[in-house]
N, C-alpha and C positions, 0 to 999 in steps of 0.2 A: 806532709801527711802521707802514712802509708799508702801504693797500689799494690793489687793483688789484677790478677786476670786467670779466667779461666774457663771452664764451663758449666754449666748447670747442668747436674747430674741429678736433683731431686726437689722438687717444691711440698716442704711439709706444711706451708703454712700460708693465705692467699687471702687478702681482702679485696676485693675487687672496687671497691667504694673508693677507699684510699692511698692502694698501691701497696699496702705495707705486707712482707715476707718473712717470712724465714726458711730457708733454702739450703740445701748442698752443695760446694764448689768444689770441681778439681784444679786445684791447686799446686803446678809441680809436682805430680803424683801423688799428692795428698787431698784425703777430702777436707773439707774447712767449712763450716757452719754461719752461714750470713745473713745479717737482719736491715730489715731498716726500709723503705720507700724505693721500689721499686715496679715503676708501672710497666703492665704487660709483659714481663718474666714470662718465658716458657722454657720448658725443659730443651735441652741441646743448645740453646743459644752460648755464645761466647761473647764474655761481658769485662769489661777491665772496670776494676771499681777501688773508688777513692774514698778512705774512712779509718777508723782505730781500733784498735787490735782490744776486746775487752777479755775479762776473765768473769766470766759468771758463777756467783759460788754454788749453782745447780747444776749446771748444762757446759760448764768449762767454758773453752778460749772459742769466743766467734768474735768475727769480723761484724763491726757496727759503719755500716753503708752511709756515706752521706755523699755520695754523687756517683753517677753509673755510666756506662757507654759502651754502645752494642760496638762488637769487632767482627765487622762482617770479612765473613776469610775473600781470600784471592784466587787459587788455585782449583781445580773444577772439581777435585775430591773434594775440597771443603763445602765447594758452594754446594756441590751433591749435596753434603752431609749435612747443612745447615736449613736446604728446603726441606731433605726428610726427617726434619728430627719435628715435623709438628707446629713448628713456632709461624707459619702463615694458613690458615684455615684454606683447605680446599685443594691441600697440595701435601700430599702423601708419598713414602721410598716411590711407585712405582709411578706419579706423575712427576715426582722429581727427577727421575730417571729418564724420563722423555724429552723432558724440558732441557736438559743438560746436553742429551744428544742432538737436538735439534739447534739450540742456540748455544752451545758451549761456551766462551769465554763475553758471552755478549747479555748471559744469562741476565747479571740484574740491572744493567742498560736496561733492557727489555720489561722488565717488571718495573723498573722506575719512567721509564718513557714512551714505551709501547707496549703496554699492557694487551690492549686489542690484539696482538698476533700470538696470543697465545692459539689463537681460535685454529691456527696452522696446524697444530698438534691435534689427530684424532683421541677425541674421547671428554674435549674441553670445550664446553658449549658455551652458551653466552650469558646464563644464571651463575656456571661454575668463576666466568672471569670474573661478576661483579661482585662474589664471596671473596675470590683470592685478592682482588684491587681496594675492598674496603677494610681487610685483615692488613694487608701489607703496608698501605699506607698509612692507617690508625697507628702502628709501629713505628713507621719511617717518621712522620711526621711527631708523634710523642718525642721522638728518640730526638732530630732534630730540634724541637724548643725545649727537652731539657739541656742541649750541647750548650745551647744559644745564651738558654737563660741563667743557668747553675752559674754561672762567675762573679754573676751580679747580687747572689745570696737571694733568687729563688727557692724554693724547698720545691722538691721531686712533688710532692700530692698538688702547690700550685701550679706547678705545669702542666697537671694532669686537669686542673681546673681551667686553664687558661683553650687546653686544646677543647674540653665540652662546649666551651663558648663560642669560639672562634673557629674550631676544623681545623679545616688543612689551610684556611688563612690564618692562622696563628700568628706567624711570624712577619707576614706582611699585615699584617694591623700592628703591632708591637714597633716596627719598623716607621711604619708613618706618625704614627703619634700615640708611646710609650705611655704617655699619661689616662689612655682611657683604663690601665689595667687597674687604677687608684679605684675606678667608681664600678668597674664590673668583678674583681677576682678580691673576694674576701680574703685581708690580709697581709696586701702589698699594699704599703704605704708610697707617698710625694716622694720621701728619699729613694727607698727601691728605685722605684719609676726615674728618677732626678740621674740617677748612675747609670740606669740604660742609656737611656737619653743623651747626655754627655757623650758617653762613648762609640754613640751614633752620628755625634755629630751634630745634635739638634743645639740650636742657638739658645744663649740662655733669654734673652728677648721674642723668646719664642711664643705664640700666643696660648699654643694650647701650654705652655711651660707656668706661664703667669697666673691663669685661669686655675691650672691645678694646683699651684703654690697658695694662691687667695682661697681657694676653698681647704687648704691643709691648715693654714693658718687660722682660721675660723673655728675649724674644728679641733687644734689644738688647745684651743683659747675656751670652747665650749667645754671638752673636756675637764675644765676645773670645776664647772657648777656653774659656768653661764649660759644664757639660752641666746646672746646675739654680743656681737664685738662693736664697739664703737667705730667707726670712721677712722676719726685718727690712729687709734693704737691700732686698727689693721693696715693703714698707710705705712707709720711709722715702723711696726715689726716685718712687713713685705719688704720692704727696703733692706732691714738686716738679711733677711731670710732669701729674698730672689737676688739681691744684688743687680737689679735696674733702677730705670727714671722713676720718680714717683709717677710722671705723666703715663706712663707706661703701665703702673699699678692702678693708678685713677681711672684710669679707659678701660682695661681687664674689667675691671670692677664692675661699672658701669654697663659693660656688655653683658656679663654675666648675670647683671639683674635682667636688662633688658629681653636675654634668651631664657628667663626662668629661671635660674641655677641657682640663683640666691632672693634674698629681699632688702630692700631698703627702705630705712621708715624711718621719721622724721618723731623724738621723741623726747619730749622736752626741751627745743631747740637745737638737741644733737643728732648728728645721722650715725644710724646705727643698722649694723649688718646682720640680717639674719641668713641661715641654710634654711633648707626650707620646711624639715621636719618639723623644726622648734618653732617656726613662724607658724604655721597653721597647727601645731597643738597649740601655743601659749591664745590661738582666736578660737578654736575649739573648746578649750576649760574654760574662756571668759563667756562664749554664747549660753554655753549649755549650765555653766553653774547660777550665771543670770535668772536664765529659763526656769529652772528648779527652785531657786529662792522666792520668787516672784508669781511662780505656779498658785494657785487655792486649791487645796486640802480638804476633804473631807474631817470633819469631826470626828471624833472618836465619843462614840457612845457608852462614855466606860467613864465612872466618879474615882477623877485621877487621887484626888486629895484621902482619899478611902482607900485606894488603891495603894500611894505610898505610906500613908499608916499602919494599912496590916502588914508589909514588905518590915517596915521598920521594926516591928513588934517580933515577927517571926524569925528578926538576924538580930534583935538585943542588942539594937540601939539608934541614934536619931540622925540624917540625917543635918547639913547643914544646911543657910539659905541658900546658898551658892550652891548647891548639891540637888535641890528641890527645883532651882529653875533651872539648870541642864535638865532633869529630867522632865520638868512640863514643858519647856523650850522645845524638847525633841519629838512632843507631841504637837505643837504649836504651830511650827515651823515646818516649810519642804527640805530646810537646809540648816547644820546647827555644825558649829566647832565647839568640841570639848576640849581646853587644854590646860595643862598641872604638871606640878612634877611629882616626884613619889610621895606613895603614901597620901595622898589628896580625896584618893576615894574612885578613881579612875573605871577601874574596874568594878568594883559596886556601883556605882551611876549604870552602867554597859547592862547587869545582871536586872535592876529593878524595870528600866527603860526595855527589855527584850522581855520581860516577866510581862510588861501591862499590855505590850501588843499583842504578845500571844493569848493572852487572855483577851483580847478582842477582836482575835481569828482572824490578824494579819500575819503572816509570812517574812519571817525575818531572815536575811542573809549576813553573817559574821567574816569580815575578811581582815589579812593585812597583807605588806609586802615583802616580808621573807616566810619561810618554813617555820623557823622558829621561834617565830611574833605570834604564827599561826597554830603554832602548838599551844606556846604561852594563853594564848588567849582563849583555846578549847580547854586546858585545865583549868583554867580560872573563871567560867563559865558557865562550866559540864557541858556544852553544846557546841553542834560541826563548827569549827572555824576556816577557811582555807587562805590558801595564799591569793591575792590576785590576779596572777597569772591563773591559777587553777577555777578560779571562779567566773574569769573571762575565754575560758576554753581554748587550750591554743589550735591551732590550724597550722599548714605550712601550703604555701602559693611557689614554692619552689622550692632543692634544696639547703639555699642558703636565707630563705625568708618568712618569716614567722606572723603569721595573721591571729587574729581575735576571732574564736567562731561566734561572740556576743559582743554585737553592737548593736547599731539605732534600727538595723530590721531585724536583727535578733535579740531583743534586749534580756537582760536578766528576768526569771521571772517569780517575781518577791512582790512586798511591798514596802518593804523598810529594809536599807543597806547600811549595815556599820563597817566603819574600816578604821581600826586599830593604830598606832606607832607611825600617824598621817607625817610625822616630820619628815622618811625615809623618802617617800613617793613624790620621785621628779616628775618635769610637764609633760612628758612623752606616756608615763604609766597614767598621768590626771586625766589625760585625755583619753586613752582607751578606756579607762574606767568609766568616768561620764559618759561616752558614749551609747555605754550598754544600760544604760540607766535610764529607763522609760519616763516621760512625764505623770505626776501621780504617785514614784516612789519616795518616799521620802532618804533622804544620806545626812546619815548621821558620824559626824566626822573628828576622832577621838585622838589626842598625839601633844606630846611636851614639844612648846613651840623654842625652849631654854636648851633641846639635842641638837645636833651637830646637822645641817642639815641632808638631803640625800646627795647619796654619790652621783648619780647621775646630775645632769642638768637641771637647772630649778631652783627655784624657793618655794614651795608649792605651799605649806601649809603657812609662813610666815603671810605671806603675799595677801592669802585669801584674808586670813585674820584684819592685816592691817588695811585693806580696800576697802572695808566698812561694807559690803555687801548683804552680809548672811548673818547668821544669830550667834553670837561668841558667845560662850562662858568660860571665865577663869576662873579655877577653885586654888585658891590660897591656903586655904584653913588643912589641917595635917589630922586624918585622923587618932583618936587617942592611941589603939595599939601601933598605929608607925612612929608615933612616938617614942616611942620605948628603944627604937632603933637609931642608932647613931648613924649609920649609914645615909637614912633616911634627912635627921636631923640635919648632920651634917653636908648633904648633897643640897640642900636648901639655904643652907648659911652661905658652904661656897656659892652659888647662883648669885647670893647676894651680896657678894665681895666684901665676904666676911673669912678670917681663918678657922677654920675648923675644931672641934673639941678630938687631941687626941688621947689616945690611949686610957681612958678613962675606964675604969676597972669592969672588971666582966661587962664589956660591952661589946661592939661586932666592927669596929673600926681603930686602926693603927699603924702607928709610923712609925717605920726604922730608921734611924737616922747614917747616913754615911754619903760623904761626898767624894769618893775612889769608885768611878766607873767599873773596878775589876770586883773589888769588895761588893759592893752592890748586886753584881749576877751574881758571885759567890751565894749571897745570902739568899738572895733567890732561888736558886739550884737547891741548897739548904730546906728552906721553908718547901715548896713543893715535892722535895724527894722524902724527906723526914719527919721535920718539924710537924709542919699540918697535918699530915695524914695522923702521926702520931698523939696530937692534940685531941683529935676528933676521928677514930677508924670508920666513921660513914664515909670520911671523903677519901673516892679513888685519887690519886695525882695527877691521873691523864684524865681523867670524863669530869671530873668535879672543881678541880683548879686551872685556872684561867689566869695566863700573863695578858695582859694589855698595855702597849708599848704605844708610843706616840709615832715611832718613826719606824719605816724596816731597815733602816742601814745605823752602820755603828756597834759599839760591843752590846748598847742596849736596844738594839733595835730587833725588830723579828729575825732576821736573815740568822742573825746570830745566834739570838736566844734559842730557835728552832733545831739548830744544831747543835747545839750542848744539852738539850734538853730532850732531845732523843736518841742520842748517846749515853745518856741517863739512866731515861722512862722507857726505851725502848731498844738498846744496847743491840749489835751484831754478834749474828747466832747460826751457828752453822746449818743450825735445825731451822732457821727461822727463813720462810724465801722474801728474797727484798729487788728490787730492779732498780737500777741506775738511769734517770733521762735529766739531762743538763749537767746542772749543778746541785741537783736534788738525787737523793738514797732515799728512794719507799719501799719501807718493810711493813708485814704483818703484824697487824696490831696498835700501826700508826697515827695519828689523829691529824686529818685532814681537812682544808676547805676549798669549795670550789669558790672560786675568784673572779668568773666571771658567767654574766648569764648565759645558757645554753640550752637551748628551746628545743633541741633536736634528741636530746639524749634522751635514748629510753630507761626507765624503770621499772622493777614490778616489788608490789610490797608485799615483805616477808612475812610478817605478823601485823597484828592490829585492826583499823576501821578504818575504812574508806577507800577510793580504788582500790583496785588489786593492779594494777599496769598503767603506766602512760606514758609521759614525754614531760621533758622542760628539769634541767636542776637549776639553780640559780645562786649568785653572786651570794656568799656568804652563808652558805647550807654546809653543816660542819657533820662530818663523818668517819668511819672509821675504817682502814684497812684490812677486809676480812679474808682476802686470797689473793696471790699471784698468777693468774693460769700458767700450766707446764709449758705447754707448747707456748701458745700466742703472746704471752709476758703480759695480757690485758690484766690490768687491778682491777681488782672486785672492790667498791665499797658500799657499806651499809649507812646511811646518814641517821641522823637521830628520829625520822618518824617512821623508821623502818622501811624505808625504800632503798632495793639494790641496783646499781649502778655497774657496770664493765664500761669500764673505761679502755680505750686503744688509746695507740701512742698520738693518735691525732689530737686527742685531747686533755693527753695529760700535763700540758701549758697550761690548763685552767684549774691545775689542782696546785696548791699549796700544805708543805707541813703546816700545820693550825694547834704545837702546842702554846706558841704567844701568836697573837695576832695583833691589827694594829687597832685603833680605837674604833678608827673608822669604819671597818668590817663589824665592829663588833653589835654597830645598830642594830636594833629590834632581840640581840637575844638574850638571856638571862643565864650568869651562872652562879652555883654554891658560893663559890670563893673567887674574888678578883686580885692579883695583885698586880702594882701599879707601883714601874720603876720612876722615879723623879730623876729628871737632870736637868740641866741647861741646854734649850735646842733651839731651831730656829725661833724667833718672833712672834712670828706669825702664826704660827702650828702652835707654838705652847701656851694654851690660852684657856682661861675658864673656862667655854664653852665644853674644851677637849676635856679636861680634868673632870665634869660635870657629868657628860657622856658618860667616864668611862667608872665614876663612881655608881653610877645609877644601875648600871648592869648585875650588882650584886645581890645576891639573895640573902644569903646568910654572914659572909667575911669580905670584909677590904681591908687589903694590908698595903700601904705606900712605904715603898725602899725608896732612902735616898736622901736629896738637899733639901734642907729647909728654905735655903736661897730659892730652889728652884720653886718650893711649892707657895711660896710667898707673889714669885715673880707673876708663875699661871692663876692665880685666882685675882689679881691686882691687874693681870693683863686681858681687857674683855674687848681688844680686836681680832678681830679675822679677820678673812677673805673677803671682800667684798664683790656679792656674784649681783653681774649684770642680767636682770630678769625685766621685765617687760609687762607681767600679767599685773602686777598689783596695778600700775598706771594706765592698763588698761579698762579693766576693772573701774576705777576710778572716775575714768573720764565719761563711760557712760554712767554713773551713776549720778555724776555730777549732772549731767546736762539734762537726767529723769526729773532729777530735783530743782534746777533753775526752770 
């Protein structure tokens, strides 16, 4: 990897949050233009830095900085030159000038070990040493745990995190026991930690080594969608994974409940581990949704049955019976699940049930858990919907930690809460939500329990359904205009592991047939560049066509489709500014999604209703590339409810191209047009459930490219994942023992 070294000759550009620059170097008598993570840069310093020579097609050739190191000169001109150029607070030409005469070759001895004799030197009091002592070593000590840490594939801004934490004990905390940086520095993982460690010399039977391997393992295991690991498969994968005794993992374990760190619960005869987040949400949604179901209700003083008559009369036509007792259910009840899949009447039921409360001068709150469920669900409505998050107010308790400013003493204040697309909402969001949810309101709780469940941890809406708890209704019956919709029909046949009707003349669902992986994107590329827009010129190719892929790797997996498909839709353009970070090229006019949730980001909205500014984008908010900035290289983007977003390089890790995505992102949003490659993929992922998801998502066209083999295989194949959850048998057990 290139070095360059030289001096800082100018700072055009400075985030102080994150370290990140853009900066002047002289370089061998040249100046040379450097970006990238660099904490406490000051002009004059002399810095050797390691990184890759880029060509910008704006701003030309700079140097892209991926590790840094001060060069503190030797010679007493330099050291002169180096106190007076600014870079230590409190020390200027004409007290670096004293300082050099007085201590000359013993100068930064002296600053690094006997600071106190500065006091020798008139005109240096005892307020000026503790400026110059807390400047100098906030440097030295930076400077140091990035030397330390950078080989072991720290990134420059967690250094800069690791020193807000720890000081100037940085490095002797890191030294004793490498593995606390897993629970306190957002973003170092067990393996990070695991390579320090090693090369310190820490044993691999080491306790706090074990301790931090059992809780990575857990957590890796959770991250699929379960909320606690069994006993044995965390026995048995610790042993792959730490390479010790199992006694040795048994005991870790066991300690680790014992000091808090985890839980262990006896559940169904089996022992099973929880962390501790997912144990006290999965006993918080079971308290509290108990509480709510089992609460008594005021009546509503309002002739429901007169009520849904004239509703029916005024939108020409009748409900069903299953449609009539959701909606007295949700009057009936403190707690009610509504679930169907399309076309069922979902959102009519939502429309009548908010109509008769507000006619009897209760207070209704509309939510769900993305952006664009929350949009969904305000046009289909005509009334505020918001996201979850936005409805629970975010806060921040520090700057890496995200609070509720509504909970049990601050609860919502409504009297009736609806929440939309309930299959997406893991136990960690169930639980924040119930909490803020006073006794006396009623939750009314709307969601296809046959969608994919949410990414996070959980089976939140399954669980509840099948506990027997609360008031279910299922609506079967399709009504007559969804009918008419193949889509529709057909997403309910597949459900029911039946093949689909295709290509059936002027209707809104079709299959292309070809089983050559390269043929297949061809035609894709095709149908999105040409074919469709051409068929129909309402649909744009980028805002209105939608690929949904099963997997991101492969020639039909996103990684890839994302790349030929903006080489396409959105081609390099001299005129056009675009920035390079990874493996990813973002240009103007891109279509992007953020990937994971981010509580801290600000926005302000451009156009439309409701804030005008806040905080939080979140995991699957899909938007659009509206600017590069000159200087700072920060993307601008606009999401689809008109909120703008600057993103810095710290976070554009959480931004993905978003012309195909994969199914599973594509929860809670709705587009024009789907289409949907078929192949042969793993087992396990290729499954009705998936196919079902990702037909539902369309509004107007679904077009499936590809095997018939394959689409035979996913509607015939109705296993998944099987995620380990806790709450239904919770749930369960107290209601059993209400009932004995």
């Amino acid at each position: 990897m290139p070095e360059i070294q030289g001096v800082v000759l100018d700072i055009i550009f400075q985030n102080e949050e994150n370290g990140y620059v853009v900066a002047r170097l002289e370089h061998k008598h040249e100046e040379v233009t450097i970006v990238g993570c660099i904490p406490y840069i000051i002009e004059g310093q002399n810095l050797k830095l390691t990184g890759d020579w880029v060509n910008h097609p704006n701003f030309g050739v700079q140097f892209k900085v991926e590790s840094c190191e001060e060069i503190v000169p030797k010679t007493l001109v330099g050291i002169e030159k180096y106190l007076s150029s600014g870079v230590i607070s409190g020390i200027g030409p004409v007290t670096a000038k004293k300082i050099i005469e007085k201590f000359g070759e013993e100068t930064l001895d002296i600053l690094d070990y006997h600071i106190e004799r500065l006091s020798e030197i008139e005109g240096i009091g005892q307020k000026k040493i503790e400026l110059i002592y807390e400047s100098y070593s906030k440097q030295r000590e930076v400077k140091n745990i990035m030397v330390f840490l950078q080989t072991y594939g720290v990134t420059p801004n967690q250094c800069v995190k690791i020193y807000k934490r720890f000081g100037n004990d940085s490095i002797k905390v890191v030294k004793e026991n490498p593995y606390i940086l897993t629970d306190e520095i957002a973003g170092i993982g067990f393996k990070t930690a695991d390579k320090i460690a090693r090369s310190l010399g820490v044993e691999s039977d080491s306790v706090y080594r074990i301790q931090s391997g059992i809780k990575f393992i857990i957590n890796e295991f959770c991250n699929l969608g379960n909320t606690y690991m069994p006993m044995d498969k965390l026995i048995e994968e610790g042993k792959k994974v730490l390479l010790v005794d199992i006694e040795n993992i048994e005991k870790s374990v066991y300690d680790c409940a014992l000091e808090g760190k985890i839980k262990i619960e006896t559940i169904e005869d089996k022992y099973c581990v929880f962390t501790m987040p997912y144990y006290y949400s999965e006993l918080g949604v079971t308290k509290k949704i108990l509480t709510l179901a089992n609460n008594k209700y005021d009546s509503i003083k309002i002739n429901i049955d007169e009520e849904i008559k004239k509703f029916e009369e005024e939108n020409d036509f009748k409900f069903a019976p299953s449609q009539i007792d959701a909606i007295k259910g949700s009057l009936e009840n403190g707690v009610e699940i509504i679930t169907g899949g399309p076309g069922t009447g979902k959102t009519t039921i939502i429309n009548c049930i908010t109509h008769i409360f507000e006619k009897a001068h209760l207070n209704v709150l509309m939510g769900a858990p993305t952006g664009r469920a929350a949009k969904r669900m305000s046009e289909a409505t005509g009334r505020e919907s918001k996201t979850i998050h936005r409805l629970l107010e975010i806060g921040f308790s520090d700057e890496d930690n995200r609070e509720f400013l509504r909970d049990e003493e601050t609860p919502l204040e409504c009297d009736v809460v609806i929440i939309d697309e309930a299959s997406m909402i893991d136990i960690i969001l169930a639980n924040s939500l119930l909490k803020a949810i006073s006794l006396g309101t009623r939750l009314i709780i709307v969601g296809d329990v046959d969608q994919l469940p949410s990414v996070g941890p959980g089976n939140v809406l399954r669980d509840l359904i099948e506990s027997d708890c609360v008031k279910v209704v299922r609506l079967k019956e399709i009504f007559r205009q969804a009918q008419e919709s193949m889509i529709v029909v057909n997403a309910h046949m597949i459900n029911g592991g039946e093949m689909p009707i295709l290509n059936a003349k002027d209707k809104d669902f079709f299959f292309i047939k070809n089983d050559n992986p390269d043929e297949i994107l061809n035609t894709i590329i095709g149908l999105i560049y040409t074919r469709l827009p051409k068929f129909n010129n309402n649909w744009n190719s980028i805002k209105h066509i939608q690929i949904l892929s099963p997997v991101r790797k492969g020639s039909l997996g996103i990684m890839n489709l994302n790349k030929k498909l903006q080489n396409i839709l959105n081609p390099d353009d001299k005129e056009k500014k675009e920035k390079e970070f990874r493996d990813i090229v973002f240009r103007v006019g891109d279509k992007v999604m953020q990937v994971k949730n981010n509580y801290s980001l600000k926005w302000v909205r451009v156009k439309g209703e409701g804030e005008k500014e806040g905080k939080g984008v979140f995991n699957g908010d899909v938007g659009y590339v509206e600017d590069i900035e000159e200087e700072t290289k920060n993307l601008v983007v606009v999401f689809d409810d008109e909120r703008k977003v600057v993103y810095e390089n710290l976070y554009l890790d959480e931004l993905d191209l978003a012309y195909a995505v994969t199914i599973h992102k594509s929860q809670g949003s709705e587009f024009p047009v789907v289409i949907i490659p078929c192949f042969m993929g793993p087992p396990l992922l290729m499954n009705r459930n998936l196919l079902y998801t990702a037909i539902t998502r369309a509004k107007q066209l679904v077009v499936l490219v590809g095997s018939v083999k394959a689409l035979h295989f996913m509607i015939g194949n109705n296993k998944s994942f099987d995620r380990y959850s806790a709450l239904k048998w919770r749930i369960s057990q107290i209601v059993k023992d209400e009932r004995s």
